[in-house]
N, C-alpha and C positions, 0 to 999 in steps of 0.2 A: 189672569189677575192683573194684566195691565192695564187696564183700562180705568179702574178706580184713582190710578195715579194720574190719568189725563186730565180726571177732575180737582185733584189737585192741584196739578201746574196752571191751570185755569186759575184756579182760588188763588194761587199765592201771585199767579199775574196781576190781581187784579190788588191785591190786599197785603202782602208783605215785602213790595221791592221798595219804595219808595223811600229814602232818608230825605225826613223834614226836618225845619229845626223847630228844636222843642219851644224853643223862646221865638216869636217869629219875628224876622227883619224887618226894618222899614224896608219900605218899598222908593225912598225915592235915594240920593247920593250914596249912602252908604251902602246898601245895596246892587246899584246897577251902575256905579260912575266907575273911571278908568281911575280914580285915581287925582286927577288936577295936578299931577305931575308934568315936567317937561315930556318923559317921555311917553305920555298918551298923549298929548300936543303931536307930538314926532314921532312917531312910531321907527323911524328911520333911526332914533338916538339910542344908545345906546346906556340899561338904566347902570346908575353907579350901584356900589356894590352894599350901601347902607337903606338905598333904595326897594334895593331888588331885595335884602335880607326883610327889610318890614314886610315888604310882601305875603314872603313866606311864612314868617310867624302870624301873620294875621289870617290866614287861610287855618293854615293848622290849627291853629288858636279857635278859632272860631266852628270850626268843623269837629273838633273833639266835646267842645265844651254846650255847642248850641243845637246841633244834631245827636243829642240821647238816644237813642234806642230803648225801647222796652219790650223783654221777652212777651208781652201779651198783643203787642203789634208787630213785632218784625221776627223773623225764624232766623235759625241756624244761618243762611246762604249770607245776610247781611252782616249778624252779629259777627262772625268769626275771618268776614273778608276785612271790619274795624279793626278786629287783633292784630291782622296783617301789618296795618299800619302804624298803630300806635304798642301794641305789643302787651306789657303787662300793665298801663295804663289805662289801658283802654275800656269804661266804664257802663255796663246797660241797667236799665233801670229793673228792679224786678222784687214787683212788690212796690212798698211803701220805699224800700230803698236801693242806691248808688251801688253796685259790686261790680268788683274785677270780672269781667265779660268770658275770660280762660278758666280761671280755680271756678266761676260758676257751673260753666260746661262741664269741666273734668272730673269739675266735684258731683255731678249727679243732678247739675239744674235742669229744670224743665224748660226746652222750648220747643218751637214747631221746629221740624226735620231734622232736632238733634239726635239722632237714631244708632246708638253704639250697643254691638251686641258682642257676645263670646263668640269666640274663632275655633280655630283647631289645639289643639296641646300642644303645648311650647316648653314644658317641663316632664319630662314621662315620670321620675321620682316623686311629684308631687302634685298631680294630675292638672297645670296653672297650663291655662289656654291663655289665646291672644286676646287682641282686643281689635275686633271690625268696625269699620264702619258703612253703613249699609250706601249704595250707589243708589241717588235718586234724580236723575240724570234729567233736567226740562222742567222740574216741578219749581225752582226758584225759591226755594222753600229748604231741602236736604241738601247733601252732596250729589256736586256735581259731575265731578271727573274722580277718576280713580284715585284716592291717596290724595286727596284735595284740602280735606281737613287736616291732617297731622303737615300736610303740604307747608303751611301755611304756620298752623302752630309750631313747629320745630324752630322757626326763625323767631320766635316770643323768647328763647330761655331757658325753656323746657331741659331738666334734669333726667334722666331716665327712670330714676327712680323716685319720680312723683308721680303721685296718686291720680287715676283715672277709673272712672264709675263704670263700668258694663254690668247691664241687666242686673243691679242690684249689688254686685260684688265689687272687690275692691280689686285692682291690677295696675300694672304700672307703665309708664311710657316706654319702655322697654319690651314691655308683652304688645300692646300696639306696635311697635316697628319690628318686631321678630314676626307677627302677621301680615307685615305690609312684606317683607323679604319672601314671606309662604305663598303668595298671593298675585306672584307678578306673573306666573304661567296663568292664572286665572284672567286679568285684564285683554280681555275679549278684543277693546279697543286697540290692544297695542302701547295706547297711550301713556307714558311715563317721565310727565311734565313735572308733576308734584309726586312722584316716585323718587324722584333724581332729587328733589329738592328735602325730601325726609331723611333719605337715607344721609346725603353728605354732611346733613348737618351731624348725624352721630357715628360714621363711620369715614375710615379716609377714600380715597377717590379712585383705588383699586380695588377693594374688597371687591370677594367673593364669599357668596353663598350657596347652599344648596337649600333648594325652593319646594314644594307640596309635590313636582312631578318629579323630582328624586335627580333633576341634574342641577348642573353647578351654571349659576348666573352670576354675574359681573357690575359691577357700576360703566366700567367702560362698554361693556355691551348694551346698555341702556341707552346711552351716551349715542352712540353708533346708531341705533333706532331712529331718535331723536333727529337726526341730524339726516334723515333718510327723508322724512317729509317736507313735501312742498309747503311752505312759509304762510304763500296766502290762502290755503286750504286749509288752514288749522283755525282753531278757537279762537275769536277774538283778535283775528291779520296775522296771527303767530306771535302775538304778542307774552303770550305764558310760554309758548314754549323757546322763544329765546330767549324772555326772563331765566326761566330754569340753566339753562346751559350757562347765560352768564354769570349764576350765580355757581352754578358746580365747577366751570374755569376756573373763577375767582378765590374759589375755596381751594382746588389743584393746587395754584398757584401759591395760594397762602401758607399750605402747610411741606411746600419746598421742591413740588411739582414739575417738572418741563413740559414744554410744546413741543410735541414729539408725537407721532402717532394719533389716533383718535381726537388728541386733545389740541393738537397744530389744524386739523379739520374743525374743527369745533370752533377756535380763534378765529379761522377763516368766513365761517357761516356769521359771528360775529359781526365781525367786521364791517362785511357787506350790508348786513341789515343796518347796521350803522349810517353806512353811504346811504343806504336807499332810504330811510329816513332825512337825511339834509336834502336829499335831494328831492323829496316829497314836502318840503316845509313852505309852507305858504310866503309871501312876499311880506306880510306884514309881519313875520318870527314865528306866526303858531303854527305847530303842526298837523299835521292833513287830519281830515274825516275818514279817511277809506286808509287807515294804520301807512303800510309801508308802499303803497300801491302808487299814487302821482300827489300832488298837489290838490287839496280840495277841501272846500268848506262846507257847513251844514245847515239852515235855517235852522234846527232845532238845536240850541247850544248844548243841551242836556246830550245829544246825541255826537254831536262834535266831543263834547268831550271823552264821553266814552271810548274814542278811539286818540284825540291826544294825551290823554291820561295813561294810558295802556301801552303807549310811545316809548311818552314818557318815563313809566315805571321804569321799562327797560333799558333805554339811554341813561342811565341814573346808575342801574345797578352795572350794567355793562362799561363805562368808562371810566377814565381815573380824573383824579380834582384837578388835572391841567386840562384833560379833553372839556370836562363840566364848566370850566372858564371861559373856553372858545364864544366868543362873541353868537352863533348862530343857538350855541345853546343857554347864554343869558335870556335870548331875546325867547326862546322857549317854555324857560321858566317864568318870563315875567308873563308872556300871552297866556300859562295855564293859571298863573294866579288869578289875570285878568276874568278867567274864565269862571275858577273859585269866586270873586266879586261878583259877578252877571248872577249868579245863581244861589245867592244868598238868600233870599226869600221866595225860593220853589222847590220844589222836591226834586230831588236827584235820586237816578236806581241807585241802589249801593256798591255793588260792585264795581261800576264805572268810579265813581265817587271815591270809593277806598283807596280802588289801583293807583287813581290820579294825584289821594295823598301820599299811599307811601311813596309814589315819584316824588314828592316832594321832602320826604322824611328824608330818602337817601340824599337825594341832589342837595339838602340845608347842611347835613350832617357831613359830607363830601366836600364840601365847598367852604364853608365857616365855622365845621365843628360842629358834636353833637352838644344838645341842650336835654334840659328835664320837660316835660310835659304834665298836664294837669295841676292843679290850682294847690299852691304854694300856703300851708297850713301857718 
């Protein structure tokens, strides 16, 4: 029965990655110009800090409001990598109308490869199962990586005891993450990027449980996992997976943690990716084609960014608002807006495109303070 999914990942290659904008851009300065700033003049200058802020909201700005989505062109892998970024803002078209792109999903909307089914029992008193979601790993279309969805949606807001749709029944975000904890002797891959990133959000950064093969698992054991794979042999340069750990650090740390053990490794592997990041960044401030690997650029910008976005997320979540001021990382930020501008009036895959704005949701929100998004009634 695998093979009918090859014909999918085909389909959705060809017909659900793309985010266009719904409104299309001109095609000549506003579109493709740097700006007429001094610092596209000089790329050596360094932008001021009112400069580099219009940037940002105008990327955002323009990427939430002019790249719509509609559940009848774009599936699951697009709409819910949007949530990532803009969270419970974040609007798809579906139907005749505008809805929250989350309460649709959870709430039981239709789209392609949004595919949530009942799990194992999670309550034996009252016979309340979990809540799965099915692996559709290359189709571009469903879930990708293990815990990829809740991955992602836990960092929206998500209450535990809000309502989420399987096969017809009602269940709560609570039964999905008691199946993601049932579930991790299951992940074939090992994989546990957006494992780490579900769980921390609603447990603290020791927990233990005991899982579907009857022993007791860890957050730090997850952790430990994590931190065992080589960086540029993972998804995406490793770019998710040391998103996840910076963001499971960052949480450690917040709720009154130390670097001590697992978590002093963890800080370490950090870190470095860090370095090797600056030190892969191009001469003119953007960062490399090839994630964390040397220096390098891309004829295809769509493709360039894909992996400065993805850098990016991670420099974003991973430092604090004095590291995010460092001069090598303005000029980061300004080249990825630059790149947001380039690609105004062509399609961008989405995921590249999402990752690239929540780098920039954190990095606006870190550096100047969070704002509201979507259009002011």
């Amino acid at each position: 029965m695998r093979y009918p999914w090859l014909l999918v990942s085909l389909f959705a290659t060809f017909f659900f990655v793309g985010c266009g904008p719904s409104t299309p851009a001109t095609s000549g300065p506003t579109s493709t110009s740097t700006g007429g700033t001094d610092t596209a003049k000089d790329p050596g200058k360094l932008p001021d800090d009112a400069e580099l802020l219009k940037q940002l909201d105008d990327a955002l700005d323009f990427t939430l409001e002019k790249r719509r989505l509609d559940v009848k062109d774009q599936a699951a892998w697009q709409i819910i990598h949007g949530a990532l970024a803009y969270k419970r803002k974040f609007l798809v078209r579906a139907g005749d109308k505008d809805v929250p792109a989350v309460e649709y999903a959870l709430g039981g909307g239709q789209m392609k490869g949004w595919h949530l089914v009942e799990g194992d029992v999670v309550d034996d008193k009252t016979g309340r199962r979990g809540v799965r979601a099915l692996l559709e790993g290359g189709t571009k279309a469903g879930q990708g990586h293990y815990d990829q969805w809740m991955g992602y949606l836990s960092d929206t807001g998500l209450k535990l005891d809000e309502k989420v749709m399987a096969e017809g029944r009602e269940h709560t975000v609570a039964d999905y993450i008691r199946q993601i904890e049932l579930d991790v002797p299951r992940n074939m891959d090992r994989e546990y990027s957006w494992t780490i990133m579900a769980l921390t959000a609603y447990h603290p950064t020791d927990y233990k449980w005991t899982a579907s093969d009857g022993k007791e698992w860890s957050l730090p054991q997850l952790v430990e996992t994590e931190l065992s794979y080589n960086v540029d042999e993972s998804p995406c340069g490793g770019t998710h997976r040391m998103y996840g750990l910076a963001l499971a650090r960052n949480r450690h740390l917040a709720a009154g943690g130390k670097l001590e053990g697992v978590w002093q490794k963890c800080e370490e592997k950090i870190e470095k990716q860090i370095e090797r990041a600056k030190a892969s960044q191009n001469a003119d401030g953007s960062l490399s084609a090839v994630y964390f690997q040397r220096p390098a650029t891309a004829p295809e910008i769509t493709v360039w960014m894909a992996s400065s976005g993805h850098v990016f997320e991670f420099l974003a979540e991973a430092q604090s608002k004095e590291q995010l001021e460092e001069p090598w990382m303005k000029r980061a930020a300004w080249k990825l807006c630059e790149q947001f501008r380039k690609t105004k009036a062509v399609d961008v895959e989405c995921a590249s495109l999402f990752h690239a704005t929540h780098g920039l949701v954190l990095y606006r929100e870190k550096v100047f303070g969070p704002r509201e998004y979507g259009k002011k009634s």
